[in-house]
N, C-alpha and C positions, 0 to 999 in steps of 0.2 A: 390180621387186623387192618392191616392197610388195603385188601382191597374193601373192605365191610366200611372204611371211610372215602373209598372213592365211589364207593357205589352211593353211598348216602349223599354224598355231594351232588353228586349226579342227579339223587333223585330231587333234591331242593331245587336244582335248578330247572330242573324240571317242570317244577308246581312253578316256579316264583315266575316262568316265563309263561305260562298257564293264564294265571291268575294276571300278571299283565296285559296280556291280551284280553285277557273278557273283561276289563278295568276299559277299557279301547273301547271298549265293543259295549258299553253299558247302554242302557235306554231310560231313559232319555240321554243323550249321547252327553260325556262328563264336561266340562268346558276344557276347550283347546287348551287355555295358555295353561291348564295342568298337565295335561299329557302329554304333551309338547314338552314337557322337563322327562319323558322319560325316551327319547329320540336317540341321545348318548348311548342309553342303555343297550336300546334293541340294538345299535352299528356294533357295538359290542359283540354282541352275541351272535348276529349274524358275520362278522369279522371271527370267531373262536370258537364254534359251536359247529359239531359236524351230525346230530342227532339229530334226526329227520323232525321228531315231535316239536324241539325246540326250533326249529327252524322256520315249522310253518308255524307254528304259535306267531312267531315273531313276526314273518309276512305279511299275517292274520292283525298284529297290531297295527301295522305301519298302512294298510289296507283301511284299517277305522279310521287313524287318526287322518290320514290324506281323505277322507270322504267328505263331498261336500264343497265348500267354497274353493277357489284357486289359491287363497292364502296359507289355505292348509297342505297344499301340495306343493306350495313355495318353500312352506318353512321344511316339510320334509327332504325335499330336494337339496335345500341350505348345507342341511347335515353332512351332503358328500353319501349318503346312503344308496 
């Protein structure tokens, strides 16, 4: 039973770090000062997360959200990430 809940956690986390990256990555690109609230998240997960998949998903966000103007790669920088 317990590893059929670690596995399952594992897989949410999985998708939930998925689906934030292509949230990142949308087109027409989402507005920053949204995605920008999820910066916590990704330091998080790249901070606790050894799962290659989750890993670069995560990259994959912080790579969107830094794209483009210098204020965007200020704020990402802010974070300490």
């Amino acid at each position: 039973m317990a590893v059929l809940q670690i596995t399952e956690k594992a897989d949410i986390i999985k998708m939930g770090s998925w689906a934030l990256s292509n949230l990142c990555r949308g087109n027409p690109s989402p507005r920053f000062e949204f995605v920008c609230e999820s910066l916590p998240i990704i330091a998080y997960f790249l901070l606790t997360q050894t799962e290659p998949s989750i890993l670069s998903d995560m990259l994959w966000a912080l790579s969107h959200i830094s794209d483009g103007k210098a204020d965007k790669r200020r704020a990402v920088m802010q974070t300490g990430i």
